[in-house]
Each structure stands twice: as structure tokens, then as C-alpha cells.
C-alpha positions in Angstrom: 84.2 180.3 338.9 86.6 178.2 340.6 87.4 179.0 344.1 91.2 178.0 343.4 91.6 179.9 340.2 92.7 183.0 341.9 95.9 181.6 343.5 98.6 181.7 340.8 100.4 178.3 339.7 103.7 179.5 341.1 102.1 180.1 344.7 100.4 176.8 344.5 103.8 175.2 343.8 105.1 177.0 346.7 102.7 175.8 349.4 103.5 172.0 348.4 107.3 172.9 348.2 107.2 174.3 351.5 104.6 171.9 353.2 106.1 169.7 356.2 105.0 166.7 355.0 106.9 164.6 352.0 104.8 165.4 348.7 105.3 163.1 345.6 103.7 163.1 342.3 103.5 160.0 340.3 103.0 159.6 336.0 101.2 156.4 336.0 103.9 154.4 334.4 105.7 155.5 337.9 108.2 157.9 337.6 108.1 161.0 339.2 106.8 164.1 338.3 107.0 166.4 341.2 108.6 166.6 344.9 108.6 169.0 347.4 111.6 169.6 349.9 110.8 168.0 352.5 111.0 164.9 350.4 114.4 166.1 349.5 115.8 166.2 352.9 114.9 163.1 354.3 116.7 160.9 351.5 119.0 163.8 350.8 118.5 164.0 347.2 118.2 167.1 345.2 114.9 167.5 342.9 116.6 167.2 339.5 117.8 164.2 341.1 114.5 162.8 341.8 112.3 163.9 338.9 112.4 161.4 335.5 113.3 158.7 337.7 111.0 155.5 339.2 109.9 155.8 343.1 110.1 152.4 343.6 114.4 153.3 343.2 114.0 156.2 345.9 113.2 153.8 348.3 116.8 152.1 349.0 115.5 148.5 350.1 117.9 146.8 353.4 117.4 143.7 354.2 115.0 144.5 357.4 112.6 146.9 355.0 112.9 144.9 351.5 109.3 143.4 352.7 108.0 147.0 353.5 109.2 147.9 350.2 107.3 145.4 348.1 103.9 145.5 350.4 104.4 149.6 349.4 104.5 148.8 345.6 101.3 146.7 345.8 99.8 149.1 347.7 100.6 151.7 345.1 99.8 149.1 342.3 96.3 148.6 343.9 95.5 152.3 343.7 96.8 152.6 339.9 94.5 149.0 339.0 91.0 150.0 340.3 91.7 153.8 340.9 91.1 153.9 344.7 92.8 155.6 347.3 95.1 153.8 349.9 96.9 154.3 353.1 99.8 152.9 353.9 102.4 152.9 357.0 106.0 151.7 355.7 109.8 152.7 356.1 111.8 155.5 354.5 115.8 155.3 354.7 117.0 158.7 355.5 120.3 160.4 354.7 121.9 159.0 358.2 120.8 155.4 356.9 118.4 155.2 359.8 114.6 153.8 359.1 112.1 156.8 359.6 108.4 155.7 359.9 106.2 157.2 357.1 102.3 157.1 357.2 101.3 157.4 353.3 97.9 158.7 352.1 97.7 157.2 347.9 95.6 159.1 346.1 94.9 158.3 342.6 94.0 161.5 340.2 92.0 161.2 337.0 90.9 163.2 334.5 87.6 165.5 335.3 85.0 163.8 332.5 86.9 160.8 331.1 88.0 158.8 334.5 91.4 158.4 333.0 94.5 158.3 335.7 96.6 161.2 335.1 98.9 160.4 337.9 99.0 159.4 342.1 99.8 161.7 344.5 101.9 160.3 347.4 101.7 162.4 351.0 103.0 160.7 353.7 103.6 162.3 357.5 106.6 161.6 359.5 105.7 159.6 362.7 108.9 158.1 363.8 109.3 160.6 366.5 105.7 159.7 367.8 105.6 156.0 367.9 107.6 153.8 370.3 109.8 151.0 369.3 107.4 147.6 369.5 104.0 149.8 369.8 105.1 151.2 366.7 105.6 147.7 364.6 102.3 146.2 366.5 100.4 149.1 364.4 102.6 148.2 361.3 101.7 144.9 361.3 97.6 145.0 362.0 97.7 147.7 359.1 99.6 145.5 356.5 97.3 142.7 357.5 94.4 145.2 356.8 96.0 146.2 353.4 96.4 143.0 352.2 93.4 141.4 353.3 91.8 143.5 350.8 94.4 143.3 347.3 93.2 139.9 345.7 96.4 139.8 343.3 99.3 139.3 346.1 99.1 136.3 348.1 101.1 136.1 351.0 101.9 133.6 353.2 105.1 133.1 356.1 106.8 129.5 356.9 108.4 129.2 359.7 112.1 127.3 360.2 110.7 123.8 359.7 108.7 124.6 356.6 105.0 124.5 358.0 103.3 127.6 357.6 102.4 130.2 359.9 100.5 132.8 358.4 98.0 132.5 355.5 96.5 135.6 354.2 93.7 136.6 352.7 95.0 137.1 348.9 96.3 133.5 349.4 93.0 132.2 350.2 91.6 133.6 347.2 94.3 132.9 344.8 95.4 129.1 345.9 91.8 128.2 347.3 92.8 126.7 350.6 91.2 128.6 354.1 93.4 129.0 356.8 92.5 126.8 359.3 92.9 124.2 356.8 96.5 124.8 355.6 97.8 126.3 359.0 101.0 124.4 359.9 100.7 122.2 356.9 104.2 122.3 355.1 105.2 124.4 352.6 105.7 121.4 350.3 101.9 121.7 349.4 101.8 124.5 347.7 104.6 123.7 344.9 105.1 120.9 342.8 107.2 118.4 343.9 110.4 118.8 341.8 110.0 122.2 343.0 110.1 120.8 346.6 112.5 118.5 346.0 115.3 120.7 344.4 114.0 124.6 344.1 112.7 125.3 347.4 115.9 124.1 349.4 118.1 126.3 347.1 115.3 129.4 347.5 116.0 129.1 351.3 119.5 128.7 350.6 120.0 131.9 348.5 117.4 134.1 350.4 119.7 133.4 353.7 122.8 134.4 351.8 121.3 137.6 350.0 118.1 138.3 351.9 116.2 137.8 348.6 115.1 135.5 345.9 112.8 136.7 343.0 111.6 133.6 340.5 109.1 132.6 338.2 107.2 129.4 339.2 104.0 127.8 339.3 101.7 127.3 342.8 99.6 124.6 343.4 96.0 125.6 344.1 93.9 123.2 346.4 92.2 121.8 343.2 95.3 120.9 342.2 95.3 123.1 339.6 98.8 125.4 339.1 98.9 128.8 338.3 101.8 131.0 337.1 103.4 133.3 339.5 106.3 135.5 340.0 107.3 135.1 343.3 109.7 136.5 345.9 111.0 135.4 349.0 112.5 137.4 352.0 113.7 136.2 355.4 110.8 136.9 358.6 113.4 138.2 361.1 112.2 139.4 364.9 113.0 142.7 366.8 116.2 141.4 367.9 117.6 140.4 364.7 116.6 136.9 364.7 115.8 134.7 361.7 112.4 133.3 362.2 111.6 132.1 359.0 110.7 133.0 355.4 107.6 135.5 353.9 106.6 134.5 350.6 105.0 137.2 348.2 103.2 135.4 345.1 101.6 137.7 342.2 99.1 135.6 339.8 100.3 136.5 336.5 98.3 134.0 334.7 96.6 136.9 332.5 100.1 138.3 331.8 100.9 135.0 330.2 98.1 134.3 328.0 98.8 138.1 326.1 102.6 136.7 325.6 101.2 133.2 324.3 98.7 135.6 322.3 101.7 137.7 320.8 103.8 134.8 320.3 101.0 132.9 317.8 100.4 136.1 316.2 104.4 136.6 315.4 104.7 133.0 314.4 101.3 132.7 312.1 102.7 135.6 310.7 106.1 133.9 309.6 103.9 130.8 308.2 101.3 133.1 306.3 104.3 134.1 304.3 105.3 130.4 303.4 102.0 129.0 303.1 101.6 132.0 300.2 104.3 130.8 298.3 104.1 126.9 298.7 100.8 127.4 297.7 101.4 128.9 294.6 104.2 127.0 293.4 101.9 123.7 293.9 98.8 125.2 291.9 100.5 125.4 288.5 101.5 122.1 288.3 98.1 120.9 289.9 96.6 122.8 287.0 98.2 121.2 284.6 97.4 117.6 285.8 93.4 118.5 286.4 93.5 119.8 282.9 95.2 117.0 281.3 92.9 114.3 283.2 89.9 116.2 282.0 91.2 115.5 278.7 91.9 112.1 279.4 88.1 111.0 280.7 86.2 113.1 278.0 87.7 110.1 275.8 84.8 107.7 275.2 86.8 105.0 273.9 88.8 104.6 277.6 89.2 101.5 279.5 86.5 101.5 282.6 89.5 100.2 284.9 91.8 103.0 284.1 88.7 105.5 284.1 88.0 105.0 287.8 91.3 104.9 288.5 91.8 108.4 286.4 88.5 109.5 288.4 90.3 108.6 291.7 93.2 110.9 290.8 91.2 113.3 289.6 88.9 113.1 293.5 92.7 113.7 295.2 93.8 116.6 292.5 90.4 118.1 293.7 91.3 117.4 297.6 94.3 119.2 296.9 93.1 121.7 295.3 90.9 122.8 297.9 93.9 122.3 300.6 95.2 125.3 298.2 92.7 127.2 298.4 92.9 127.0 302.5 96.1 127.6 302.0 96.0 131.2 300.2 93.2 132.2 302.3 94.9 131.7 305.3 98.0 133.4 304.0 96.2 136.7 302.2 94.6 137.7 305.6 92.1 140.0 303.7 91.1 143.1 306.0 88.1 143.0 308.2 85.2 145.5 306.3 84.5 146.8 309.2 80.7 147.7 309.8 78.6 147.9 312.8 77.2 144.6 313.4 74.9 143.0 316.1 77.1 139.5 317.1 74.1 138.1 318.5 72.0 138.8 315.2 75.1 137.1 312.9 75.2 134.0 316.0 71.5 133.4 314.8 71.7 133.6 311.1 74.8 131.1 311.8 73.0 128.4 313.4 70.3 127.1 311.0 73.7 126.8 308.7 74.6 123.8 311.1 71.7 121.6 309.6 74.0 121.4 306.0 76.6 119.6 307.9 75.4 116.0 308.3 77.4 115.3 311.2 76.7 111.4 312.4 75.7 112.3 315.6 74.2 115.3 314.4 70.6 114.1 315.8 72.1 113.0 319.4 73.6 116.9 319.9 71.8 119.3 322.0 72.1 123.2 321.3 72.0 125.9 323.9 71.8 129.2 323.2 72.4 131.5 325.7 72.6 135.3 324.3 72.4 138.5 326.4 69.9 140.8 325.2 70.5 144.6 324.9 74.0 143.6 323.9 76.1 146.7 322.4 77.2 146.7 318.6 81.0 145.9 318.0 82.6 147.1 314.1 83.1 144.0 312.6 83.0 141.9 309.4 80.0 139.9 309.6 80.7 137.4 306.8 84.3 136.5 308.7 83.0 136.3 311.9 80.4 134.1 310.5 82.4 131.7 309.5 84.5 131.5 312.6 81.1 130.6 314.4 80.1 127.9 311.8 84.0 126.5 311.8 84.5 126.5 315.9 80.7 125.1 316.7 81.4 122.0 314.0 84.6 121.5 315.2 82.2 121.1 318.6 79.8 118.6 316.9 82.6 116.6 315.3 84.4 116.3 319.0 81.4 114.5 320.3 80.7 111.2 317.6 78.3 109.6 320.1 76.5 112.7 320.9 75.9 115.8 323.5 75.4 119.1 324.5 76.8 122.4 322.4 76.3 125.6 324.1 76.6 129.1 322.1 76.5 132.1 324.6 77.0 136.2 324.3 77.5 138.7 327.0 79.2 141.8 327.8 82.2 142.0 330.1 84.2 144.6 331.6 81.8 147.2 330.6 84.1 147.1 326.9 84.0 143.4 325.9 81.4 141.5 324.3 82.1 137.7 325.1 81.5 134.9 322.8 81.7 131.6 324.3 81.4 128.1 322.1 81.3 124.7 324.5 81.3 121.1 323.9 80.8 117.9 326.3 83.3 115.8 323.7 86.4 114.5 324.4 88.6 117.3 325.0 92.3 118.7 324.4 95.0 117.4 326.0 97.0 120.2 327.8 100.7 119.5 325.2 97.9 119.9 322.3 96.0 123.1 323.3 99.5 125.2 323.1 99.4 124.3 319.5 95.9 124.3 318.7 95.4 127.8 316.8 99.1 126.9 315.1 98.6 126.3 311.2 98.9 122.2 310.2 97.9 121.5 313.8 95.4 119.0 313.8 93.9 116.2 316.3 91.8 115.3 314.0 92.7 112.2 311.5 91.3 114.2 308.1 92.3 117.7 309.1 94.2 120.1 307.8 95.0 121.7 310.3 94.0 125.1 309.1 90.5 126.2 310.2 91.3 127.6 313.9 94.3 129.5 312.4 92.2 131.0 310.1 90.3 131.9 312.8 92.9 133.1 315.1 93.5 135.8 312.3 90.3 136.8 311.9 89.7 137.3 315.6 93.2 139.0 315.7 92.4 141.3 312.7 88.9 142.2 314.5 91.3 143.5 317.5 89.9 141.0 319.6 91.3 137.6 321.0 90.3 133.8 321.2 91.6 131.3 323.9 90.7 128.2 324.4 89.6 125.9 327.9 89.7 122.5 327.6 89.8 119.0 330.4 90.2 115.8 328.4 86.7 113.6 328.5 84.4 116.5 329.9 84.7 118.9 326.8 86.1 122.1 325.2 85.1 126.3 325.3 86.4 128.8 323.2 86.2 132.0 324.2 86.3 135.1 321.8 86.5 138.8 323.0 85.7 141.6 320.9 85.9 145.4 321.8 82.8 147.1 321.9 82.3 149.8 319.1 
């Protein structure tokens, strides 16, 4: 029996209401679920007050504690992500508007069996009584440091009133690439692009020392040179005394968050062009009909010219090109189902690869295949005769990029512990950057004979498998695409 099942709900909800330390229970989207009084009479805020609504809006950011604030909410973030427990020593406002120091212990609960969050508990203990002004900040300062050496998705770094940097964390090691001894007292200017240095950054600076905070979405410059998408925010670095010392930059790499919006946004608009590829696709087959028809008629007739028979014989080549543009057309616009069966992709990635030998590619002889498959891999649900043919129509599209020859690489393996990865590479010629954000659209070709429709075909079929394809791609050193596909 459970040692706790004795004590009655009610009594249980009394010892938290009544415990002297600040008690708050999070839903995982964030808003709170529970509070005890203690809670209630720091911030002077009743319960019903409280409950329904987000934490992160209990926590009445000033300009001095705006920083605290944010470091909290990754802090809190970083428990949710990888389910771990966090401690954290921040600032509370309290119903005199003074700060009161607040050591949290996050605790993230999940389910008993499953692993699923069902919520964080929050407990933090008053210390402002037992710490001493600049003792006290020393200790908040080595802990944040701690903190953050350890959450990979924040990077932060501080400038100082001339721009050079002061102080380089950990998360922005990882995330930009550079080490700090390298980029320590190196100007800001490095890390952003240079309109944004030019014209942004000064007007950042400008409206952070007006409000005490700016909030934008921009790219950073990684040490490769590489940029990267990230929402940052920018607060003023001010001393004990009140003085401005210069900026602290908080960056969070939302890279990932931007390939699902490119993802939704291809799906909506494929969508939209499904619907008039069905109908121009229609209308053009009945009058292509009747012109095959009528030229069949036309060269059955022995007596006929042998000028205007290859001429009719030419028309009759381009009614036939047509026609099977049609036929592109209505199967990228019917989008038939998935029959979804449980299928081994390494098993259909082998019974697609002898298929290549039917496709008498002119450098077919000079092209090198790799195949790297995991073994052991688990089965997805999946339609093996679609999936097939997005394998056969993504590794000839690698053969045709290299004309003079290379290396095409087919590898499986699982990721996440609920992915199975699918990734198709070429050594050819590469995508331009302006092409790849069109490359799954329909009519988007690079090629001079294409029609544009075979990787939207296969955007759909990936999408209709509930799985996803993105593409990697440097001009002159080659293409991947990557499919993943949810595990059954």
C-alpha cells in the first residue's frame, strides 16, 4: 500500500497551503494550477487571482530584474525540454515593490509509467533576510553563470559601452562557434551582419536605453560565417549603484522553429496549387484527346506525304509529352492516401536501387553508390510503393545533378528514439540558397527539361506519411535530402 494513501487530499492540500515557503504548480503549457499562501502574500495577490493565468505574468519585470526574469524562464524552459530538475536564485517583487531574494528548486513531474510531464512544481525559499547586499549578488551571479553554462539553447553574451565584448558564455560558444578567449573584447559588430551593424544595432542600443528593453528577430553570425535565426533580446548591464555599464544580449536559436513554419507554409500553399493543377489539367486533356485521336487518324493514311508524316509524327511526340505532363499533373493534384502497412524502409531502399540501372543516366558509369543502412532498424506504417518512388525520384535527381560523375550516398538510421532518418546525398553541383526555398514548390525546376513536379510530389507523399523532407545543399560540393518518418 502506499505510505501516503492514508492522509486525505484535503490535509495534503493544507500542509502546502500552510507551508512557509512559496509553492507553485505549473500545467506544462505554463499557467498555474496551484499556489499556496505564502505565495499569496508576497505579491499580494489572492488565489483566484493567480490560478488560469501564466507565471511568467506573476513575476512583474523592472528594469533592474527584467534579466532575472528571462534567465528564470529558461531555467524553467530547460526543466520542461529534457525533464530535469533545476535550481535557481532570482528576484520576486513584493507587495511594497521591494526585490525579495527567492532560491527556486524546479521540479518537473511526469506521469508514473509513460514519462509524460504532467506539470513543474515551483518551491522557492525566502533568503533576502539572510544574505547581505553585494555577498548576496556575488552568489547570484556564480549561480546564473552555472545555470547557463549548462542550457545549450540561450546564448548569452554582455558588451560593454564601446561595443567590445565582455563576457561570452557557454551557450554562445556552442551556438555561434567562437571560444572565449578568441572573441573576448572583439566588437560586437562580429556577430551580426553588417547592415545590421550598420543601422539595427545603433537603434537597439538606442531603444534599450530609452525603455530598458528591445526584443527582435534577427540572424547571428556563427564563426563559420554561417547565420542562424534567432529571437533575441537586449537589456541594459547596470552596477550596484545604478550605473549603466553596458548591454546583455540573450539569443535563443530558433532555427528548428523556422523550418516547421517553412514546412506549414509549402503544405498550405501545395495545397492551393493541387486544386488548380486538378482543374487545368482536365480542361487540357479533352482537347488533347481530340488532337491525338485525330492524328492517329491522319498517319494510319497510307497514301500521306512522307514530309507531312514526320512532321504529323513530331506533333504527335509533343501531344504525347503533353500528355504525360497531364498525367503529372492529376497525380500530383489527387494526393491519393497512403495504404498504410507496416513496412521495413531499409527493405523498400534495397528493392529501389537495382531500379537505378533502367535509367541510362550519361554518367551513370562514373557514379559511386553508398549505402549506409542501420541494421535492427524499427518498422514505420507506410505505403511502400509511394515511398518507393520518392527514393527512385530524389536519388536520380542525385545522378542527373552530377553529368561528369561522383559519389551518391543512401543512408537509414533511427533518431530521437521515434524517427527513422532517410538521408539521400550527391557531390553535384548544388542549390543555390534563393532556389532551395522553392525547391519542393510545384513548376519549380533548375533543371532545363523539368517539370517541376517530381519533389512536390514527393513533399506530399512524405507529408501524407506524417513525416517531413528538408533539404541541405552548398553550391559546387553537393545536395542531401533528408526524410523523417515516425516510427510505428
Amino acid at each position: 500500500m502506499d505510505k501516503f494513501a492514508k492522509y486525505p487530499k484535503e490535509f495534503v492540500n493544507k500542509v502546502i497551503d500552510e507551508a512557509d515557503v512559496l509553492v507553485l504548480f505549473l500545467e506544462p503549457d505554463g499557467q498555474v494550477s496551484i499556489c499556496n499562501k505564502k505565495f499569496e502574500s508576497v505579491i499580494a495577490k489572492d488565489c483566484c487571482d493567480i490560478v488560469g493565468q501564466s507565471w511568467q505574468g506573476l513575476f512583474s519585470p523592472t528594469e533592474g530584474n527584467a534579466i532575472k526574469l528571462q534567465m528564470l524562464r529558461a531555467v524553467v524552459d530547460d526543466s520542461v525540454k529534457y525533464k530535469r530538475p533545476n535550481n535557481f536564485e532570482g528576484v520576486l517583487i513584493d507587495k511594497e515593490n521591494n526585490e525579495r531574494l527567492i532560491s527556486w528548486s524546479i521540479t518537473p513531474i511526469l506521469l508514473d509509467g509513460s514519462g509524460d510531464l504532467t506539470g513543474v512544481l515551483l518551491i522557492g525559499n525566502d533568503t533576502t533576510e539572510l544574505r547581505e547586499g553585494e555577498t548576496s549578488f556575488k552568489k547570484i551571479d556564480e549561480t546564473m553563470r552555472n545555470i547557463f553554462s549548462n542550457i545549450k539553447e540561450y546564448a548569452i553574451y554582455v558588451i560593454n559601452l564601446d561595443g567590445n565584448i565582455t563576457y561570452f558564455g557557454m551557450g554562445s560558444e556552442i551556438m555561434l562557434g567562437w571560444q572565449k578567449n578568441e572573441i573576448i573584447f572583439k566588437h560586437v559588430n562580429l556577430l551580426h551582419t553588417p547592415d545590421d551593424a550598420a543601422s539595427l544595432l545603433p537603434k537597439m542600443l538606442e531603444q534599450v536605453n530609452k525603455e530598458g528593453l528591445f526584443e527582435t528577430e534577427i540572424s547571428l553570425i556563427k564563426k563559420t560565417g554561417q547565420s542562424i535565426p534567432v529571437n533575441l533580446t537586449v537589456n541594459k548591464f547596470i552596477d550596484s549603484e545604478g550605473k549603466l555599464m553596458g548591454y546583455i544580449f540573450v539569443a535563443k536559436d530558433i532555427t528548428e522553429t523556422k523550418k516547421l513554419e517553412y514546412q506549414i507554409f509549402q503544405a498550405e500553399k501545395l495545397a492551393a496549387i493541387g486544386q488548380l493543377a486538378a482543374g487545368m489539367a482536365h480542361e487540357i486533356n479533352n482537347p488533347l484527346f481530340v488532337i491525338s485521336g485525330r492524328l492517329e487518324l491522319m498517319l494510319l493514311d497510307e497514301k500521306l506525304n512522307e514530309k507531312i508524316r514526320q512532321d504529323l509524327n513530331t506533333i504527335n511526340a509533343q501531344a504525347d509529352r503533353i500528355r504525360k505532363l497531364v498525367d503529372q499533373l492529376l497525380k500530383f493534384a489527387r494526393k491519393s492516401p497512403p495504404k498504410m502497412e507496416t513496412v521495413n524502409i531499409n527493405e523498400i531502399i534495397e528493392a529501389v536501387l537495382p531500379l537505378l540501372s533502367y535509367h541510362k543516366l550519361p554518367a551513370s558509369k562514373n557514379i559511386e553508390i553508398d549505402k549506409d543502412l542501420a541494421k535492427g532498424l524499427p518498422a514505420i506504417k507506410g505505403d511502400a510503393n509511394q515511398l518507393q518512388e520518392v527514393f527512385v525520384n530524389l536519388l536520380l535527381n542525385g545522378m542527373q545533378a552530377m553529368p561528369q560523375g561522383g559519389r551518391l550516398s543512401i543512408g537509414s538510421r533511427e533518431v530521437e528514439g521515434r524517427l527513422i532518418e532517410v538521408k539521400i546525398s550527391d557531390t553535384g553541383c548544388g542549390i543555390s540558397e534563393s532556389n532551395r526555398k522553392n525547391i519542393f514548390m510545384p513548376f519549380f525546376s533548375t533543371k532545363k527539361d523539368g517539370t517541376g513536379l517530381g519533389l512536390s510530389i514527393c513533399f506530399n507523399i512524405i507529408k501524407n506519411h506524417n513525416g517531413v523532407i528538408d533539404i541541405e545543399s552548398e553550391v559546387n560540393k553537393g545536395t542531401t535530402f533528408v526524410i523523417k518518418l515516425p516510427i510505428s
